[in-house]
C-alpha positions as CSV (number, residue, x, y, z in Angstrom):
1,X,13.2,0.2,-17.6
2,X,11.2,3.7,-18.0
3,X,9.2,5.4,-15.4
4,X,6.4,8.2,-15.7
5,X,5.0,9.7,-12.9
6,X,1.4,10.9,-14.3
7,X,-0.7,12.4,-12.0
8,X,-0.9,9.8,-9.1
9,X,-0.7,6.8,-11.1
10,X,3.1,5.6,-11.3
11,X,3.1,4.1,-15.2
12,X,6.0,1.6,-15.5
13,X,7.2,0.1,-18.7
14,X,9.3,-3.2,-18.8
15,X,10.3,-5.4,-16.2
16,X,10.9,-4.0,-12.9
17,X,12.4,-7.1,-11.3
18,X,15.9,-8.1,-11.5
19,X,14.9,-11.4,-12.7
20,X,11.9,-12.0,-15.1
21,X,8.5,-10.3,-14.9
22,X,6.4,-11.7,-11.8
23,X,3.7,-13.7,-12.6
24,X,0.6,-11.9,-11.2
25,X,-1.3,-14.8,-8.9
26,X,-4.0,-13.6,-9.4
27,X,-4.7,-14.4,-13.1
28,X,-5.6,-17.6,-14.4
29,X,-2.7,-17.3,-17.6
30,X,-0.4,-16.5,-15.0
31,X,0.9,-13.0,-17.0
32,X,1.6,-10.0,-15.5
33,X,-2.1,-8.0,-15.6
34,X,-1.3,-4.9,-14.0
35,X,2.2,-2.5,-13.8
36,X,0.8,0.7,-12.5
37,X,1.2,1.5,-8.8
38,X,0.1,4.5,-6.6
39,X,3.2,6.2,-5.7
40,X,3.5,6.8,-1.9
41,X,1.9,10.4,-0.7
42,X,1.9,12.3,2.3
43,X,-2.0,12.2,2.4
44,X,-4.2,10.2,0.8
45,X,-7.8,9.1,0.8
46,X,-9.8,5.5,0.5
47,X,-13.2,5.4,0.4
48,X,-14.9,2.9,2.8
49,X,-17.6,-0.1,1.8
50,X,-20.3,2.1,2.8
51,X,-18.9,5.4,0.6
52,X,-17.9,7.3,3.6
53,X,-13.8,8.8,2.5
54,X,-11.3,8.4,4.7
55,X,-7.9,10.4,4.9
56,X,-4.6,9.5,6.0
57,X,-1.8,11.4,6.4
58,X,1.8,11.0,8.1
59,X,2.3,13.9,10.6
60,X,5.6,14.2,12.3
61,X,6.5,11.0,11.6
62,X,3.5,9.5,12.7
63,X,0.4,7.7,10.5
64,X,-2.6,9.7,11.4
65,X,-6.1,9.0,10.1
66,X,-9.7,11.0,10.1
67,X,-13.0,9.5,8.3
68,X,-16.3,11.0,7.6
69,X,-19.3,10.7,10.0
70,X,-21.7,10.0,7.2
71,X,-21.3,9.5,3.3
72,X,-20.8,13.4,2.3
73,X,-21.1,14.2,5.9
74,X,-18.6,16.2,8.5
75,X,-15.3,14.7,9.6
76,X,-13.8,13.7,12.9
77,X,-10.3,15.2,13.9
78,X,-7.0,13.5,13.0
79,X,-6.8,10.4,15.4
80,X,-3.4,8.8,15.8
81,X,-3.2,4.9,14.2
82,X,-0.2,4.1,16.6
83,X,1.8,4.1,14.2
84,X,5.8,3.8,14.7
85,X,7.8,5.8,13.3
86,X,7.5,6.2,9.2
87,X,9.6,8.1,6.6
88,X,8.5,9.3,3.0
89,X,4.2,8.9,2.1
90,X,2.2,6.2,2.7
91,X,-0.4,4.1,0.4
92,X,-3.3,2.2,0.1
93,X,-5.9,-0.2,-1.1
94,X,-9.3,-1.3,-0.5
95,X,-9.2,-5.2,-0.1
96,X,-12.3,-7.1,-2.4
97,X,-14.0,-7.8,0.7
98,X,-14.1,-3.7,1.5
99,X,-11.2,-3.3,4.4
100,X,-9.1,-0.5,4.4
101,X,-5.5,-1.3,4.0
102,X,-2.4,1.3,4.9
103,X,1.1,0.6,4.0
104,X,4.1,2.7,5.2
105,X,8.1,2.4,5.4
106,X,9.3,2.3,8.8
107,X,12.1,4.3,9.7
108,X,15.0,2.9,11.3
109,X,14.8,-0.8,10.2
110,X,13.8,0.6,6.7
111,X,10.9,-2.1,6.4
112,X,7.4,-2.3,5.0
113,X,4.5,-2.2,7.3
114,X,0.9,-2.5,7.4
115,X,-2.6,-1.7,9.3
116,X,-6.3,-3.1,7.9
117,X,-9.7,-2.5,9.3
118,X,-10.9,-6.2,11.1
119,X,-14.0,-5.3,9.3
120,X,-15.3,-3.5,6.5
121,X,-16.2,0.2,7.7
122,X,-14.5,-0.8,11.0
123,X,-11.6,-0.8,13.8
124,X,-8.3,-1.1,12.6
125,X,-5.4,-3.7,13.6
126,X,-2.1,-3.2,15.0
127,X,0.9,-2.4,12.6
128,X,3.0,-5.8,11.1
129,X,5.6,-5.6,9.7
130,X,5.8,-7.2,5.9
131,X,9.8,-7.4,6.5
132,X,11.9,-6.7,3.5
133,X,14.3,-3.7,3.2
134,X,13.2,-0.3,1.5
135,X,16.2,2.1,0.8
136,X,16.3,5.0,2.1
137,X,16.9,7.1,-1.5
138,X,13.8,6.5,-2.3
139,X,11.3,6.0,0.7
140,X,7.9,4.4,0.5
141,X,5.9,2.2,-0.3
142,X,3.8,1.6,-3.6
143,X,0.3,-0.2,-4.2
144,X,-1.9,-2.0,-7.0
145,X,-5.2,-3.9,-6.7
146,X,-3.9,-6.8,-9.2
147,X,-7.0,-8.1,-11.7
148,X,-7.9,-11.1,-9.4
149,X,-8.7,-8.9,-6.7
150,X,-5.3,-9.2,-4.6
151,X,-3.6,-6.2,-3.3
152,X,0.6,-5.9,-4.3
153,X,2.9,-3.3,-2.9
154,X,6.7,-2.4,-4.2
155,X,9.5,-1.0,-2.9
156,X,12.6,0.6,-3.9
157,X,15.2,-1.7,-2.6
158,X,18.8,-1.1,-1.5
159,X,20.1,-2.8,-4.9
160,X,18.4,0.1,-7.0
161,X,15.4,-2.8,-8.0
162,X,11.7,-2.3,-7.4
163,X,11.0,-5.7,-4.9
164,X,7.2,-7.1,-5.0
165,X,4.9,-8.7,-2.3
166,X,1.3,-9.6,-2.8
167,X,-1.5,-11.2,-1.0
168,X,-1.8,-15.3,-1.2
169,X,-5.3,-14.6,-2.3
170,X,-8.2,-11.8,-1.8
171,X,-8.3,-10.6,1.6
172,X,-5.9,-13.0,3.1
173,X,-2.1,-12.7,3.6
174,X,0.7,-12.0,2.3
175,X,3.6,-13.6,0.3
176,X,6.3,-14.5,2.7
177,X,9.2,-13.7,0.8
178,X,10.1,-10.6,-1.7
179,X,10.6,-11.2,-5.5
């Protein structure tokens, strides 16, 4: 297995499970269609359904979010997500239905977790956890939108193996297990 960092785009070659390649769900031949993620980052920016950008960022610890006022307009302040605790960057996605989606590794029980608007352009949930352990060498947690419009995140387990979850389908929830 080879890794290339370019830019922000994580380029992966081979097989990054410890098993055989996972099938993507979503596309119809059941191949792999996508294996480049978005490395974690300490900020980073999504754009909303209505084009307005918002920023994320993990400050002391903490996920921390602003969003502009208007498409190209001013920004609010930083506003707290209530997050728990996080180590190493954060990612995310826009979902196909437009939601926002934020994906962190928590520190202390080394896990994956989440946050989503409840609407396009909107409020955001509370933090879930997607379980799963993410070692600490390499913190984080990386994201793809997969061909058939589901999001996918890795992680760097504690076996030195990239682990995968993805959504069931577009907009919905997520695999209950790790492959």
């Amino acid at each position: 297995m080879s890794a290339v960092l370019a830019g922000a785009i994580l380029t992966v070659s081979g097989s990054l499970l410890a098993g055989p390649a996972q099938a993507d769900p979503g596309t119809a031949d059941g191949g792999v269609s996508i294996q480049a993620y978005t490395p974690p980052a300490v900020t980073i920016r999504l754009t909303n359904k209505d084009g307005r950008d918002e920023e994320f960022r993990v400050e002391s610890g903490r996920v921390e979010h602003r969003y502009e006022r208007t498409v190209n307009g001013t920004w609010t302040g930083w506003l707290g997500l209530g997050s728990p605790a996080v180590t190493g960057g954060i990612s995310g996605a826009a979902n196909a239905d437009g939601r926002l989606e934020v994906f962190a590794h928590r520190s202390g029980n080394n896990d994956a977790i989440h946050i989503y608007q409840t609407a396009p352009n909107s409020g955001w949930s509370s933090w879930y956890s997607l379980s799963g352990v993410i070692s600490t060498s390499k913190p984080g947690v990386w994201t793809q939108v997969n061909s058939g419009g589901t999001l996918a995140i890795a992680v760097w387990g504690p076996d030195s193996r990239y682990h995968y979850k993805t959504q069931q389908a577009p907009n919905c929830c997520w695999t209950t297990t790790w492959s």
